[in-house]
C-alpha positions, 0 to 999 in steps of 0.5 A, spaced: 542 514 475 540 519 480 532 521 478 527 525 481 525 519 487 531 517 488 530 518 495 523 514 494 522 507 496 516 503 493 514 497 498 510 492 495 508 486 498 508 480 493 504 474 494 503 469 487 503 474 483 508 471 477 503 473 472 503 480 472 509 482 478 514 484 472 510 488 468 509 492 475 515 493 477 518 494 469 513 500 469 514 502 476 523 502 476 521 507 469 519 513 476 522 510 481 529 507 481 528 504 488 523 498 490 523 492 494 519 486 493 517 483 500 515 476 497 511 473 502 512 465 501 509 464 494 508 458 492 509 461 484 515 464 481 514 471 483 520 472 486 524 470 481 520 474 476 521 480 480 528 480 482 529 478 473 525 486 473 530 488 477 526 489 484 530 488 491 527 481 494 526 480 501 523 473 502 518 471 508 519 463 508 512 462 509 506 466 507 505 472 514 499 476 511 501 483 507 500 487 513 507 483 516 510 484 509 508 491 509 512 492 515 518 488 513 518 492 507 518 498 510 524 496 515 528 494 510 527 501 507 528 505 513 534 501 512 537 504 506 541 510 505 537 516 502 530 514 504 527 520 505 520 517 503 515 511 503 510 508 499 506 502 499 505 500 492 500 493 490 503 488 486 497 485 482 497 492 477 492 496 480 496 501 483 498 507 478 505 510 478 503 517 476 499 517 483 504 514 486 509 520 484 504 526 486 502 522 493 511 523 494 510 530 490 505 533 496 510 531 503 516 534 499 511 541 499 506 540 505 506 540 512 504 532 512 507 525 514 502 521 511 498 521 504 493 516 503 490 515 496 483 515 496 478 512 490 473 515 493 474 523 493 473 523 485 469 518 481 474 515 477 474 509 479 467 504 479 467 498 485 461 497 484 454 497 488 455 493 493 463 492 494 462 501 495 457 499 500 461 495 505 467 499 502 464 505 506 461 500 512 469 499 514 471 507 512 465 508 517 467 503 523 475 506 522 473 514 522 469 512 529 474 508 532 480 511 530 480 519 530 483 520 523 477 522 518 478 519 511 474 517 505 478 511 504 481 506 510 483 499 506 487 503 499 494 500 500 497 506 496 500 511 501 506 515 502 510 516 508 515 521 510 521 517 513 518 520 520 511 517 518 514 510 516 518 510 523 512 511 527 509 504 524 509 498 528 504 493 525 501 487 529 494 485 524 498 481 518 491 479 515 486 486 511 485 489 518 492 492 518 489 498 514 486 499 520 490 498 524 495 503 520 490 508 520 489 507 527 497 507 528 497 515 524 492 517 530 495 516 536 502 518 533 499 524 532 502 524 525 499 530 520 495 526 513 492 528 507 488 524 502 489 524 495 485 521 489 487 515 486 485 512 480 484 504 482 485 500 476 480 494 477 481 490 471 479 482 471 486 479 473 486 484 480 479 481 481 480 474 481 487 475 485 482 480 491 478 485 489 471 481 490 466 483 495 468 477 499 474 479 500 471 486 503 466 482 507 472 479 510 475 486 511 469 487 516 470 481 519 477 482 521 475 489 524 469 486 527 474 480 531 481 482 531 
């Protein structure tokens, strides 16, 4: 069936996420016919899980980092007949499929290759005091280094023009390869915009990497990759 984003792929990394994976893709093929799953050697059932809701699985054999999977999801969907956008989409529900569509909506209209979602261009969402504090310490240190000024340098909601997801080359397989995708946009000299998104930070989403730990370690790797 030939929808509105029939010419859009979702490209989730996926990694033990048997618990919610097929929810988010059921929800997510009610928009988005196209999605491939890139299942980064999980140790649970979430290929299984996301191939019975009816996403593309490609597999890494052993756990590479979501950069890597990332980059072999957009491989894949450059591949595909019709791919005229991309969207990094998360696995673990915290990513709304509304958002994604307008993010698609804006490169069909605006002269940009690239929309990264923001949580901070509205006060939708709530990290919380401390996660926000490192949160914008990163977005500081990528803004400095990068020469693309954003609100929000680690959202792993974006939508590429298939010429935006081309000039990707990802290297950094761990947290640091946001950056490095922001970085990647600058010295491509790609147009972006920013659009606000609403992340759900729910409990299961927390627990899976939404804690302020996992945000130091975003620092970390910026600091010695």
């Amino acid at each position: 069936m030939t929808t509105q984003y029939d010419d859009a792929w979702l490209v989730v990394p996926l990694y033990n996420e048997g618990e919610v994976i097929q929810q988010v893709i059921t929800d997510a093929l009610t928009t988005f016919p196209h999605i491939v799953c890139v299942d980064d050697g999980s140790s649970d059932n979430s290929a299984s899980q996301a191939a019975e809701a009816g996403a593309v699985v490609v597999s890494h054999p052993i756990n590479l980092g979501q950069g890597a999977a990332i980059q072999t999801g957009i491989a894949y969907a450059l591949q595909q007949p019709g791919a005229k956008y991309i969207v990094t989409f998360d696995s673990d529900g915290q990513h709304r499929v509304e958002d994604a569509t307008v993010m698609v909506d804006i490169l069909r209209v605006e002269p940009v290759d690239v929309v990264f979602g923001s949580r901070f261009l509205d006060g939708r969402t709530q990290p919380g005091l401390l996660k926000k504090i490192v949160l914008k310490t990163a977005i500081a240190f990528s803004n400095a280094t990068s020469g693309v000024r954003l609100t929000d340098t680690h959202n792993g909601l974006r939508a590429f023009s298939r010429a935006g997801a081309s000039a990707l080359s990802i290297k950094q397989n761990r947290m640091a390869h946001a950056s490095e995708i922001v970085e990647q946009v600058g010295k491509a000299g790609l147009r972006y915009a920013e659009h606000p998104v609403h992340i759900l930070y729910t409990d299961y989403s927390r627990k899976k990497g939404q804690s302020l730990l996992n945000s130091v370690n975003i620092l970390t790797e910026l600091l010695y990759r």
